[in-house]
mmJSON file of the N, C-alpha and C atoms, coordinates in Angstrom:
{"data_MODEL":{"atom_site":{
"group_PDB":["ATOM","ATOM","ATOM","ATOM","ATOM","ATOM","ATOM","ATOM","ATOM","ATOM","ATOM","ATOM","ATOM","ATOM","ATOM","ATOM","ATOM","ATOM","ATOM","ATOM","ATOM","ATOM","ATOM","ATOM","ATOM","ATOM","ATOM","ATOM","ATOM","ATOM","ATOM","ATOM","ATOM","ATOM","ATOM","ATOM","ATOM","ATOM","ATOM","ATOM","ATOM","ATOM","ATOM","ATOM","ATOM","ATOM","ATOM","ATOM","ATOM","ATOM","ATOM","ATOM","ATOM","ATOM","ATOM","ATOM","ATOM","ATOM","ATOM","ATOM","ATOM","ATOM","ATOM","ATOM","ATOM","ATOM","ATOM","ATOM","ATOM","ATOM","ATOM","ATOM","ATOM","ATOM","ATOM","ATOM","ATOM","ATOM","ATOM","ATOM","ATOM","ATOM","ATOM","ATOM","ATOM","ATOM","ATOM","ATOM","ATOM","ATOM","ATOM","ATOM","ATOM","ATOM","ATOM","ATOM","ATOM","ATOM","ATOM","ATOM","ATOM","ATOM","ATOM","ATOM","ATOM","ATOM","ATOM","ATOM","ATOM","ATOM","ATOM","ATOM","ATOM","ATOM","ATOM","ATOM","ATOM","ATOM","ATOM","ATOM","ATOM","ATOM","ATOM","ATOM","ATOM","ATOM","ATOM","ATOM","ATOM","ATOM","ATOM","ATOM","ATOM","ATOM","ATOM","ATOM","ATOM","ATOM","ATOM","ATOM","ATOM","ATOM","ATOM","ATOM","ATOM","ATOM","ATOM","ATOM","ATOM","ATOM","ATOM","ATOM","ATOM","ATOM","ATOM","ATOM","ATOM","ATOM","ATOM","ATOM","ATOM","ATOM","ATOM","ATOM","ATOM","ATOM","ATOM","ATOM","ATOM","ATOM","ATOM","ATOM","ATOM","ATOM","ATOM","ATOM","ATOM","ATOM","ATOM","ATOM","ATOM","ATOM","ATOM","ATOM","ATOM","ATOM","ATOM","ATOM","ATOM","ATOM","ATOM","ATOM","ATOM","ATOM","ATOM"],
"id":[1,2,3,4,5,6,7,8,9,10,11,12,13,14,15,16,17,18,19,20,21,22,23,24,25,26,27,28,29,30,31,32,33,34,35,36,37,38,39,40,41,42,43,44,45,46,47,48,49,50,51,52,53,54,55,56,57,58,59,60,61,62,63,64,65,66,67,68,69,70,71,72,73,74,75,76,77,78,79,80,81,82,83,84,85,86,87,88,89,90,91,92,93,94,95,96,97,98,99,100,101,102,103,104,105,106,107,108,109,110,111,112,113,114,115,116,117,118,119,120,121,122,123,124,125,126,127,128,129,130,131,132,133,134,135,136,137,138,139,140,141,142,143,144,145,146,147,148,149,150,151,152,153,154,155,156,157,158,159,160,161,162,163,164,165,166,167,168,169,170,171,172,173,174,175,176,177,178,179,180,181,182,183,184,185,186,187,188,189,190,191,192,193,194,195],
"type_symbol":["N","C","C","N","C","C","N","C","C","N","C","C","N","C","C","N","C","C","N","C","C","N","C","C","N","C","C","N","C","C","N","C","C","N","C","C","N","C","C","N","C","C","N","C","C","N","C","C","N","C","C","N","C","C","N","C","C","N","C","C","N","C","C","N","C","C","N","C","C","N","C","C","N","C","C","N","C","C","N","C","C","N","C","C","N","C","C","N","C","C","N","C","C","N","C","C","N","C","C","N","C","C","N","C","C","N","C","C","N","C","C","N","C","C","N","C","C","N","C","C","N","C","C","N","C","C","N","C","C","N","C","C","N","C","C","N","C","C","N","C","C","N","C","C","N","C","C","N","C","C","N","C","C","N","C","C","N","C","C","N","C","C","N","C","C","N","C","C","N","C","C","N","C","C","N","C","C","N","C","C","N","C","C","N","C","C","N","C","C","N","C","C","N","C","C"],
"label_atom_id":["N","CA","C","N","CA","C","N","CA","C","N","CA","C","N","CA","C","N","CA","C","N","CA","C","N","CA","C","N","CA","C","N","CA","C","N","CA","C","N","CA","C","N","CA","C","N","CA","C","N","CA","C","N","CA","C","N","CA","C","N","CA","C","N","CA","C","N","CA","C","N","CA","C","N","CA","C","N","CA","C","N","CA","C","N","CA","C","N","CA","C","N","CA","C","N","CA","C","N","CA","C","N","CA","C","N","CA","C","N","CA","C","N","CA","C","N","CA","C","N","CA","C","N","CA","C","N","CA","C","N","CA","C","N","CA","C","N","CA","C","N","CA","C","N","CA","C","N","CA","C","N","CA","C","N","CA","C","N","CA","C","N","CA","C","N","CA","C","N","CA","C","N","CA","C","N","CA","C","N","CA","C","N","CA","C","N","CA","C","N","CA","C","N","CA","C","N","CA","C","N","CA","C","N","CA","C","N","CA","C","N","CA","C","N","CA","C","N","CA","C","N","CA","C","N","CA","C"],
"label_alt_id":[null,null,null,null,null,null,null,null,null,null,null,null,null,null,null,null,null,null,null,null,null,null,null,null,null,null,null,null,null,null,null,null,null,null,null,null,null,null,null,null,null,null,null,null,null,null,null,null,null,null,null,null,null,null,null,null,null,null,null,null,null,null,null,null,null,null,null,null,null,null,null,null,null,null,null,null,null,null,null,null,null,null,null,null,null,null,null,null,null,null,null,null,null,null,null,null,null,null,null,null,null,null,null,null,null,null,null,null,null,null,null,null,null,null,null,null,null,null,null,null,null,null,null,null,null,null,null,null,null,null,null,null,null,null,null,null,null,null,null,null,null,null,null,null,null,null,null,null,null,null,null,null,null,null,null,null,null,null,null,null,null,null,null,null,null,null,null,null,null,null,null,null,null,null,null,null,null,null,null,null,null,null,null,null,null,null,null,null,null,null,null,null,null,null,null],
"label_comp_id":["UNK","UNK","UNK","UNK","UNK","UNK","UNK","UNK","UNK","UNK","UNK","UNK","UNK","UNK","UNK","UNK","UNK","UNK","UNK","UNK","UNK","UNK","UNK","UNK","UNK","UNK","UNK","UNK","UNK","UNK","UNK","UNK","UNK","UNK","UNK","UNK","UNK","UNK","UNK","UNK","UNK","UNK","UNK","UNK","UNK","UNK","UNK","UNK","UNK","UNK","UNK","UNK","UNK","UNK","UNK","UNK","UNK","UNK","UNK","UNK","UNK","UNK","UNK","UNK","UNK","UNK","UNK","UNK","UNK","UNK","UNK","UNK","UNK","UNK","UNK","UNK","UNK","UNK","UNK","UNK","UNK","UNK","UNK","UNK","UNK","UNK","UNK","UNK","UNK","UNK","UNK","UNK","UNK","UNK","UNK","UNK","UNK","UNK","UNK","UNK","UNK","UNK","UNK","UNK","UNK","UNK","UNK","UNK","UNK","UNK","UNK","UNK","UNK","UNK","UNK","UNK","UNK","UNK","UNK","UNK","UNK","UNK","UNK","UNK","UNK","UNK","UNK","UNK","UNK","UNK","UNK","UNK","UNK","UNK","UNK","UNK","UNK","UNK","UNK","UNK","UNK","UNK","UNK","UNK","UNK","UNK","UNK","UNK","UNK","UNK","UNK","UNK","UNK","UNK","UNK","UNK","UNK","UNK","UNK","UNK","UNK","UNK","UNK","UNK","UNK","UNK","UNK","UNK","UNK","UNK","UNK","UNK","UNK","UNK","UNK","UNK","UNK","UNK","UNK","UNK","UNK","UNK","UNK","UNK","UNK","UNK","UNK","UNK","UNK","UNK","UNK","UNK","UNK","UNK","UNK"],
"label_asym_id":["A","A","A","A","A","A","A","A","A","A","A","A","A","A","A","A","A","A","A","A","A","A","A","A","A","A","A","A","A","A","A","A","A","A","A","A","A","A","A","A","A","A","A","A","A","A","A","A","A","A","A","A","A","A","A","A","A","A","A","A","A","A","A","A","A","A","A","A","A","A","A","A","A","A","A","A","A","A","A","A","A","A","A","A","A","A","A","A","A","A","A","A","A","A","A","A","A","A","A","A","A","A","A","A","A","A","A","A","A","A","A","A","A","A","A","A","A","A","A","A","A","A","A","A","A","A","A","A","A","A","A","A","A","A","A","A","A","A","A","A","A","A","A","A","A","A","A","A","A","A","A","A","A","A","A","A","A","A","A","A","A","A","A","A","A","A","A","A","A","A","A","A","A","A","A","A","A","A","A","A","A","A","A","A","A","A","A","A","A","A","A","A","A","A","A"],
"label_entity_id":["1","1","1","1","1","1","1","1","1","1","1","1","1","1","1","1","1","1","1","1","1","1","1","1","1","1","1","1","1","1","1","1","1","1","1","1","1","1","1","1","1","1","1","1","1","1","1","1","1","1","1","1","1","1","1","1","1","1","1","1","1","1","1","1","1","1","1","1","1","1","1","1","1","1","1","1","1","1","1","1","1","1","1","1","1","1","1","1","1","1","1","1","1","1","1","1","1","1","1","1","1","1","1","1","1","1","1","1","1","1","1","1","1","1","1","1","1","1","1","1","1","1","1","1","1","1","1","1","1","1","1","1","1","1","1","1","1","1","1","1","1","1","1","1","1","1","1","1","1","1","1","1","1","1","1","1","1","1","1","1","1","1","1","1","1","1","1","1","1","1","1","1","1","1","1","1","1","1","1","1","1","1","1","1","1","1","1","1","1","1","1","1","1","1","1"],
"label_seq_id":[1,1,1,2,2,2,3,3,3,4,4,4,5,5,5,6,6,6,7,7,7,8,8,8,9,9,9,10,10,10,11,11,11,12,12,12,13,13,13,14,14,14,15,15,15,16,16,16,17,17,17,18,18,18,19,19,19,20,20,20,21,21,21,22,22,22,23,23,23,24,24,24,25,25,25,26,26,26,27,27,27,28,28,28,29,29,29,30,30,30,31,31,31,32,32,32,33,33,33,34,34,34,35,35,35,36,36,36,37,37,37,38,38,38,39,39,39,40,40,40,41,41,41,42,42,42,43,43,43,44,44,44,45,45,45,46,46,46,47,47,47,48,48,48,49,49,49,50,50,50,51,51,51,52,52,52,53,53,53,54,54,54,55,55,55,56,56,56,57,57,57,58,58,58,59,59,59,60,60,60,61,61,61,62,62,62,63,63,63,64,64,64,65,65,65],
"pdbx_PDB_ins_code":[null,null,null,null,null,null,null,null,null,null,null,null,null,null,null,null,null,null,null,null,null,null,null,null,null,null,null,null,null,null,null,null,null,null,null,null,null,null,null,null,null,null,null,null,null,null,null,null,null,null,null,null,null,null,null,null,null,null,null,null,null,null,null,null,null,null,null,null,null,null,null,null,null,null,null,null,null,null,null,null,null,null,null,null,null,null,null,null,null,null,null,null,null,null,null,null,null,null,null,null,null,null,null,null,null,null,null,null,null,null,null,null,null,null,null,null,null,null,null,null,null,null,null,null,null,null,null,null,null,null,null,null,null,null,null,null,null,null,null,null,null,null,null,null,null,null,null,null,null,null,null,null,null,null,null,null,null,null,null,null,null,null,null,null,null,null,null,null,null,null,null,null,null,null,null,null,null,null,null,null,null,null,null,null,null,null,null,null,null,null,null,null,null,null,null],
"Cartn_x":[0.84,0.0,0.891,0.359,1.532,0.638,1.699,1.138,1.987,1.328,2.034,2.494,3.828,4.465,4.884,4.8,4.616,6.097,6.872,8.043,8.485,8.797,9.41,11.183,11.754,13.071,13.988,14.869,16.446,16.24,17.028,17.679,18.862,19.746,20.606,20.504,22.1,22.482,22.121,21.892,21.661,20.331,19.225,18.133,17.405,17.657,17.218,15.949,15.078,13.814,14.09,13.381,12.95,12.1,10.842,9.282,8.71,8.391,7.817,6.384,5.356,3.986,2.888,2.169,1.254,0.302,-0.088,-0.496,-0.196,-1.052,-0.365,-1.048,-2.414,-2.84,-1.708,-1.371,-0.404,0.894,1.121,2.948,1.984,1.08,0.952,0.844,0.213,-0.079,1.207,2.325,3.542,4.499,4.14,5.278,4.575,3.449,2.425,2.433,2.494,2.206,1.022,0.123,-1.022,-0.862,-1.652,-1.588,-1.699,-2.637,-2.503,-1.571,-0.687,0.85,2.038,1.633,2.473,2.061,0.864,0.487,1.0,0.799,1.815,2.916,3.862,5.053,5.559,4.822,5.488,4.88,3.872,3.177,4.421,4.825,5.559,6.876,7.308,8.494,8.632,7.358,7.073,6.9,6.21,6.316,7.134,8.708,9.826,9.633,8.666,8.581,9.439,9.876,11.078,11.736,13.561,14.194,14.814,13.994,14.09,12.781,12.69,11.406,11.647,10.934,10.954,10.559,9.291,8.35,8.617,8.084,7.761,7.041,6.621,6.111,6.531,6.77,7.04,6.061,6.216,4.917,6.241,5.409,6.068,5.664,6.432,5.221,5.47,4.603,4.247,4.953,5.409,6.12,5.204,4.481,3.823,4.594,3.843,4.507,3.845],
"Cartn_y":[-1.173,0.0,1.244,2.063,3.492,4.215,5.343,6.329,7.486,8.607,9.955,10.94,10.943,11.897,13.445,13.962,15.435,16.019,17.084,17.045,18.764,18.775,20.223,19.926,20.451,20.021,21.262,21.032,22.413,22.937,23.823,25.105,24.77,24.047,23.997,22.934,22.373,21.233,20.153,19.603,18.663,18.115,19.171,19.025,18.07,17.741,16.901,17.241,16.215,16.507,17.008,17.89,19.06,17.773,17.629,17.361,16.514,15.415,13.917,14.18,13.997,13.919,13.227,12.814,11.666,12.288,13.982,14.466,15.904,16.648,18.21,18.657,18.082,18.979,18.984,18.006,17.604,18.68,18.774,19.276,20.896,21.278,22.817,22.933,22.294,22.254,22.513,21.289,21.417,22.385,23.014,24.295,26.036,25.633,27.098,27.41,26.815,27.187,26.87,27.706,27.062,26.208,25.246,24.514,24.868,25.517,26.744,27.071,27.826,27.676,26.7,26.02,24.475,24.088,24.137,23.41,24.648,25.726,26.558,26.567,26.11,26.276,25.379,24.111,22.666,22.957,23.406,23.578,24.215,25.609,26.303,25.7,24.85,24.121,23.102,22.576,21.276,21.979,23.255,23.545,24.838,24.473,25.343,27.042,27.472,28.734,29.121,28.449,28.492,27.297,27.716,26.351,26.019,26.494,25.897,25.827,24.969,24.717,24.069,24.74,24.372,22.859,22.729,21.749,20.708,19.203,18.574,17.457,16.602,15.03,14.032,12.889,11.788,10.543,9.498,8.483,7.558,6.881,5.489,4.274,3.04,1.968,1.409,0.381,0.25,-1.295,-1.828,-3.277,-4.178,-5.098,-5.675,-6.941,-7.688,-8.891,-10.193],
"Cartn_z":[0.0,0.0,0.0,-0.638,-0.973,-0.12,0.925,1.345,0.776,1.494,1.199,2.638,2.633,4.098,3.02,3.956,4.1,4.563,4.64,5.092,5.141,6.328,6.309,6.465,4.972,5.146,5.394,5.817,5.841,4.417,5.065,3.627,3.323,3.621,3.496,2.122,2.01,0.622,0.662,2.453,3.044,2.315,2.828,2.87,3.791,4.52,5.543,5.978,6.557,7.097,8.406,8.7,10.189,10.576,9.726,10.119,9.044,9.687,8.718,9.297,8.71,8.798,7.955,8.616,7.321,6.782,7.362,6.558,6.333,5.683,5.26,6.549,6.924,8.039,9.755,9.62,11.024,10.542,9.557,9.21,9.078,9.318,8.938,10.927,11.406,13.042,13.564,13.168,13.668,13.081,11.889,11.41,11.658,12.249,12.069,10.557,9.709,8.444,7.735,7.127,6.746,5.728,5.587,4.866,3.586,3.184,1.586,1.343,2.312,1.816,1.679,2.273,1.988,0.713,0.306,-1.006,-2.057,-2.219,-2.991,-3.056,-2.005,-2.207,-3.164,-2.78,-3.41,-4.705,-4.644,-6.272,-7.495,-6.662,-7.569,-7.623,-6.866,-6.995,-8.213,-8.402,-9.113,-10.074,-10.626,-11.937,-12.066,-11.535,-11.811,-11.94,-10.597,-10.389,-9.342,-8.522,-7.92,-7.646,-7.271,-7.328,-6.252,-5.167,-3.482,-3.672,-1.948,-0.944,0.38,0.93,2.389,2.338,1.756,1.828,0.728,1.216,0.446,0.46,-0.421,-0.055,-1.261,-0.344,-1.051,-0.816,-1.952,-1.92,-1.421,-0.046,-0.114,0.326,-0.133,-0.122,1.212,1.831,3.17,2.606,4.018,3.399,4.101,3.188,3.669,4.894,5.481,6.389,5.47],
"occupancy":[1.0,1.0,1.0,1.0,1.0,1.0,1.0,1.0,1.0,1.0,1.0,1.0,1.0,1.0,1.0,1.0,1.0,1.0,1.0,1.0,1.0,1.0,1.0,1.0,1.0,1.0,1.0,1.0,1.0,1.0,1.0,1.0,1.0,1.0,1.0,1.0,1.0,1.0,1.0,1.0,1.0,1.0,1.0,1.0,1.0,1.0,1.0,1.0,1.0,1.0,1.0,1.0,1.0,1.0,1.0,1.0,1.0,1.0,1.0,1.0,1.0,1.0,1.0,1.0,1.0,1.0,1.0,1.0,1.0,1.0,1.0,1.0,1.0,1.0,1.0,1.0,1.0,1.0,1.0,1.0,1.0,1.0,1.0,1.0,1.0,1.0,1.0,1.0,1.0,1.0,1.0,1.0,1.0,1.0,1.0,1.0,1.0,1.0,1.0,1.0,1.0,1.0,1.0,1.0,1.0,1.0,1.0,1.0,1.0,1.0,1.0,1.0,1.0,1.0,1.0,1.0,1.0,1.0,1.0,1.0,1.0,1.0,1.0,1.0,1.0,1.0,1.0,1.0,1.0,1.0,1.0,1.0,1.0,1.0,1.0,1.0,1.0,1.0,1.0,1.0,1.0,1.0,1.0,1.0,1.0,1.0,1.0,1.0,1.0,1.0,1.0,1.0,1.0,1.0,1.0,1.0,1.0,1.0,1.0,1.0,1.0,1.0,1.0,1.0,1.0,1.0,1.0,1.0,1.0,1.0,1.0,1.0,1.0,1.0,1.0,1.0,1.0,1.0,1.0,1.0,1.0,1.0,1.0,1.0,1.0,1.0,1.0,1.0,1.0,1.0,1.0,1.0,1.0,1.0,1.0],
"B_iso_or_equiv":[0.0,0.0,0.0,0.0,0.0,0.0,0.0,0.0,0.0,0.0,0.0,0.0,0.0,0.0,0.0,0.0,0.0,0.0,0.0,0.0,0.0,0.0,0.0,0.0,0.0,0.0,0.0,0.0,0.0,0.0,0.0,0.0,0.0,0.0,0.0,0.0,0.0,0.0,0.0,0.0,0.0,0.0,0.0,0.0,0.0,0.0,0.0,0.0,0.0,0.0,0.0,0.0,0.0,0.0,0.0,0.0,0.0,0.0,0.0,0.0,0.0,0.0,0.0,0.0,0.0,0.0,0.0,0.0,0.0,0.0,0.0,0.0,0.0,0.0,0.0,0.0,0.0,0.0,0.0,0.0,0.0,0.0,0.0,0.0,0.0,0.0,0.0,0.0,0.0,0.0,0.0,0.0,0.0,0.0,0.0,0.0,0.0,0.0,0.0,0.0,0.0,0.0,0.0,0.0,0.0,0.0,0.0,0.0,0.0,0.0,0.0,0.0,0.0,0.0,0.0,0.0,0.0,0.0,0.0,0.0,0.0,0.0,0.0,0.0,0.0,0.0,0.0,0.0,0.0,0.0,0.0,0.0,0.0,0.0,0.0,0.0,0.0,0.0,0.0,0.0,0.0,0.0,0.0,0.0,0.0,0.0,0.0,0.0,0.0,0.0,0.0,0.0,0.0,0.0,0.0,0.0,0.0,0.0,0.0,0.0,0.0,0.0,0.0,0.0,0.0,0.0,0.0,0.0,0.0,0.0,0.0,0.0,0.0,0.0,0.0,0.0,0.0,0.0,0.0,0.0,0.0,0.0,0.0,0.0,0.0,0.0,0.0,0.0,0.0,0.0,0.0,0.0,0.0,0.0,0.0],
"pdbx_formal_charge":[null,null,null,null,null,null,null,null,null,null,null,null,null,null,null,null,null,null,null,null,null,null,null,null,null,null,null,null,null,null,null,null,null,null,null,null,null,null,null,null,null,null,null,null,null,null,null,null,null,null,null,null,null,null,null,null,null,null,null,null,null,null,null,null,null,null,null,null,null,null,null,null,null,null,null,null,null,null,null,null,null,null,null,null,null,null,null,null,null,null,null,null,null,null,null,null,null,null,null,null,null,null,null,null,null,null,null,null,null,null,null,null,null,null,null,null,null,null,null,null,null,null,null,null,null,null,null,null,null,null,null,null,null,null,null,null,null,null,null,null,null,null,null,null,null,null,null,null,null,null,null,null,null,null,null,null,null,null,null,null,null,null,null,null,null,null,null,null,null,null,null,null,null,null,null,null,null,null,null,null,null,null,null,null,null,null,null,null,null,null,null,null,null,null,null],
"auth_seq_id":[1,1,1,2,2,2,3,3,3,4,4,4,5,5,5,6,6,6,7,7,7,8,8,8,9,9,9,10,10,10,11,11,11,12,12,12,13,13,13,14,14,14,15,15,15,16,16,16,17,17,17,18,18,18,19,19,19,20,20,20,21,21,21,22,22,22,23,23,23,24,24,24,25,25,25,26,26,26,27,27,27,28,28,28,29,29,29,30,30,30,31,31,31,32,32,32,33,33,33,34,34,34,35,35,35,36,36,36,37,37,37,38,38,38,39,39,39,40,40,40,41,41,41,42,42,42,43,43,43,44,44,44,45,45,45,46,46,46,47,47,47,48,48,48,49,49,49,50,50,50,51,51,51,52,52,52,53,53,53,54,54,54,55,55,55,56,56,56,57,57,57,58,58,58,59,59,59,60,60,60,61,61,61,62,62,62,63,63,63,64,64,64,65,65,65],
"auth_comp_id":["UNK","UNK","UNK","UNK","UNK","UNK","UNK","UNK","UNK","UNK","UNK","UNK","UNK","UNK","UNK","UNK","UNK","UNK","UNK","UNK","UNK","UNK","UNK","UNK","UNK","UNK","UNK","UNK","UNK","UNK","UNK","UNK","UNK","UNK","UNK","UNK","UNK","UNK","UNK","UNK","UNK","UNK","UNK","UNK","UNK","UNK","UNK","UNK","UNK","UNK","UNK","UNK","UNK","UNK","UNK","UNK","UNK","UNK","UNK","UNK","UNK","UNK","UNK","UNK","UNK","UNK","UNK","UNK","UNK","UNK","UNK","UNK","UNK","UNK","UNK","UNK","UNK","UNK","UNK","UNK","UNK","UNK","UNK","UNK","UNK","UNK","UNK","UNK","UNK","UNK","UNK","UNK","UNK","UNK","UNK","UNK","UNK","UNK","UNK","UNK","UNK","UNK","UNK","UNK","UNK","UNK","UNK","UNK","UNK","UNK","UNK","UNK","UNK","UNK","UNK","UNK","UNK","UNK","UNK","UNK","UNK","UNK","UNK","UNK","UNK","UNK","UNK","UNK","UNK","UNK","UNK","UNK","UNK","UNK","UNK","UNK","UNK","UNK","UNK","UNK","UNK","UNK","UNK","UNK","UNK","UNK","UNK","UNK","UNK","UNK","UNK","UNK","UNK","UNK","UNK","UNK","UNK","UNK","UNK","UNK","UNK","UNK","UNK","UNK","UNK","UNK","UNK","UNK","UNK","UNK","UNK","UNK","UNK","UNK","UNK","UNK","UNK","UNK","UNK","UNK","UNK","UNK","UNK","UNK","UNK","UNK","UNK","UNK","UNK","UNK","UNK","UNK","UNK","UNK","UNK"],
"auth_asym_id":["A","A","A","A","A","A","A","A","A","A","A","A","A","A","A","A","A","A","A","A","A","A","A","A","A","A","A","A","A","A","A","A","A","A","A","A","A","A","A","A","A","A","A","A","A","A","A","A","A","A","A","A","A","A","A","A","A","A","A","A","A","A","A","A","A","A","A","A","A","A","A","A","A","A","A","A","A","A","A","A","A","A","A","A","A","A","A","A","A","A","A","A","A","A","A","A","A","A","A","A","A","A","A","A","A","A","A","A","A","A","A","A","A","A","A","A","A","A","A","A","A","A","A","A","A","A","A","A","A","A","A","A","A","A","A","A","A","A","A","A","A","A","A","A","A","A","A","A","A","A","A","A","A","A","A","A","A","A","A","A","A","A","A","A","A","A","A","A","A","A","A","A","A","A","A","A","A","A","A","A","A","A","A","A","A","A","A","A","A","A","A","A","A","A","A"],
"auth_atom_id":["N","CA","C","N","CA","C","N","CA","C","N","CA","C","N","CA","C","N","CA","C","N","CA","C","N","CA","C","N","CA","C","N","CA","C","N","CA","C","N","CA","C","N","CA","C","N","CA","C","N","CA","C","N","CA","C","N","CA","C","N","CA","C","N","CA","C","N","CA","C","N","CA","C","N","CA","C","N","CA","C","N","CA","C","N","CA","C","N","CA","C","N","CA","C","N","CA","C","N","CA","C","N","CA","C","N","CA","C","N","CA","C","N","CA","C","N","CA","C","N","CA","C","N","CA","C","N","CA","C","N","CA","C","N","CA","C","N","CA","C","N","CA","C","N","CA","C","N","CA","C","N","CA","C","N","CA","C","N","CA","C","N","CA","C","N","CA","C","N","CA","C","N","CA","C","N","CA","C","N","CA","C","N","CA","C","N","CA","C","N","CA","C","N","CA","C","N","CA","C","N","CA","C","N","CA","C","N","CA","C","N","CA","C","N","CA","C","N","CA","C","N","CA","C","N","CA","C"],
"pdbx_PDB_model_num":[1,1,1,1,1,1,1,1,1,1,1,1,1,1,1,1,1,1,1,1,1,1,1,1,1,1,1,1,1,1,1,1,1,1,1,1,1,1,1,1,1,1,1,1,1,1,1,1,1,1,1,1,1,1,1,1,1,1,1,1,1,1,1,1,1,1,1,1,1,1,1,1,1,1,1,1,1,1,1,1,1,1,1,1,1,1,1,1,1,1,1,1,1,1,1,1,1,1,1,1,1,1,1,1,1,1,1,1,1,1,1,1,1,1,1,1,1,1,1,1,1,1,1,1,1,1,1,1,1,1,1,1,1,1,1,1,1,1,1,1,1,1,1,1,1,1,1,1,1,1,1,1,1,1,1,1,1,1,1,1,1,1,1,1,1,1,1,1,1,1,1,1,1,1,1,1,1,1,1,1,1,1,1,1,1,1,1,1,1,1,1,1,1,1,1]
}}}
C-alpha cells in the first residue's frame, strides 16, 4: 500500500527533514504554516517557479509482512 508523508526540510544542501507527517494537516499544526501555503510552495516548486522549498512530499510503499 503506498502512502504519502509530508516534510518540512532544511535550507541547506543537506536538505534533511525538520518534520515527517502523514499528513499536510499535522505538518501545517507542527510548522504554524497554513496549509494553503504548503500546497503553494510545493506547487511552484514542481512547476519550476522556484528552485528551493521548504516543503515537500514523497509516496512510499508500506512493506507488507
Amino acid at each position: 500500500m503506498k502512502k504519502k508523508l509530508w516534510m518540512k526540510i532544511s535550507r541547506d544542501k543537506y536538505e534533511l527533514p525538520e518534520y515527517v507527517c502523514d499528513s499536510i494537516d499535522q505538518l501545517s499544526r507542527k510548522t504554524g504554516v497554513t496549509t494553503s501555503a504548503i500546497r503553494s510552495e510545493i506547487s511552484k516548486f514542481i512547476n519550476k517557479k522556484r528552485n528551493t522549498t521548504r516543503f515537500i512530499w514523497v509516496v512510499v510503499e508500506d512493506e507488507e509482512e
